[in-house]
N, C-alpha and C positions, 0 to 999 in steps of 0.2 A: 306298277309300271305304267308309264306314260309314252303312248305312241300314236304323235300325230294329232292330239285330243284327243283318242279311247284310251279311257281307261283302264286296265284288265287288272279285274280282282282277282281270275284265276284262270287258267286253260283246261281244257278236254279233249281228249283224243276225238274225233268227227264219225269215229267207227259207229255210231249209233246214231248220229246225225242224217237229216237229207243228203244224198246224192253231191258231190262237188265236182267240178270241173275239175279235172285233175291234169290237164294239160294248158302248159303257160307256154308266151315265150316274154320273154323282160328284156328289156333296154336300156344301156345309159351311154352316158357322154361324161366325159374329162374325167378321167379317162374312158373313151370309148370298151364299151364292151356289152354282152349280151349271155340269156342266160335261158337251155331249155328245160322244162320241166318235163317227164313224161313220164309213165307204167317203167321205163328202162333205166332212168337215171335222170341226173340234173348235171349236165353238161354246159362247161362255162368255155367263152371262148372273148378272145380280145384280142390285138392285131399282134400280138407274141403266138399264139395258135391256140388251140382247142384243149380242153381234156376234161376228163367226166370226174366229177368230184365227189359224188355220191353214188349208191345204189338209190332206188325208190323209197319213200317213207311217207307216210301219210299223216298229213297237217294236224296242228293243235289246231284247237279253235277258240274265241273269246266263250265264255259261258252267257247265258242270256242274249246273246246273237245271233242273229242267220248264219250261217255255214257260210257262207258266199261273203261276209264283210271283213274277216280280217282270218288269213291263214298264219300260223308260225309253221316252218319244215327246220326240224332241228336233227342237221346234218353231219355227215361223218365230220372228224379233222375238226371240232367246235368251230365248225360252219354253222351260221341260222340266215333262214333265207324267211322274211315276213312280206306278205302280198295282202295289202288292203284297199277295200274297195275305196275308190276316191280317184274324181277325175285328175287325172296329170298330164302334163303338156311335154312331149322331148320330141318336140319336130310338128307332130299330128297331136287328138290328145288321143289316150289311154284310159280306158275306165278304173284300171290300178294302180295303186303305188308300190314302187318295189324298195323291201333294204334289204340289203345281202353282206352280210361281215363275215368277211374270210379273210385269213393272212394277218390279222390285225390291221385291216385298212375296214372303213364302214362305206360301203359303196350303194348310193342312191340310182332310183330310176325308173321306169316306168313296167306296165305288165297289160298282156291283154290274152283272154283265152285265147287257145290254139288250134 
């Protein structure tokens, strides 16, 4: 699988891994929308209103990578939400990039701890 230019040979649950951030909040545009990450849930919201689309789950990770360079959350409803580290510009910049496919739409955009 090819994302971004990383490669991933394979994923790892992080449960063994260093310490992650485990609160985001993401951003995008066209269509506008944004996305929380937290201990509670991943609550997605865009100018139709709010609503929380998962319980919590704790990220894959690349194998051979810091914790911190590229998250998978593989979400209720085959939602996946991947946050990798890489500056991104949506307004200001962002130390991450966001993709999040839900609905059959693939939606792009940015991420920064919370």
């Amino acid at each position: 699988m090819l994302i971004s230019g990383l490669m991933i040979i394979g994923l790892s649950s992080s449960a063994n891994s260093q310490p992650l951030i485990e609160k985001f909040r993401v951003v995008g545009t066209e269509p506008f929308w944004t996305l929380k990450v937290s201990q509670q849930g991943f609550t997605y919201s865009n100018p139709a209103g709010q609503r929380k689309i998962s319980t919590y789950v704790r990220p894959l990770t690349a194998q051979n990578r810091s914790a911190d360079s590229l998250r998978v959350y593989r979400l209720q409803r085959n939602t996946t939400l991947i946050i990798q580290r890489a500056t991104c510009i949506e307004g200001d910049p962002y130390p991450y990039t966001a993709t999040l496919i839900m609905d059959q739409q693939v939606l792009t955009g940015c991420a920064q701890s919370d």
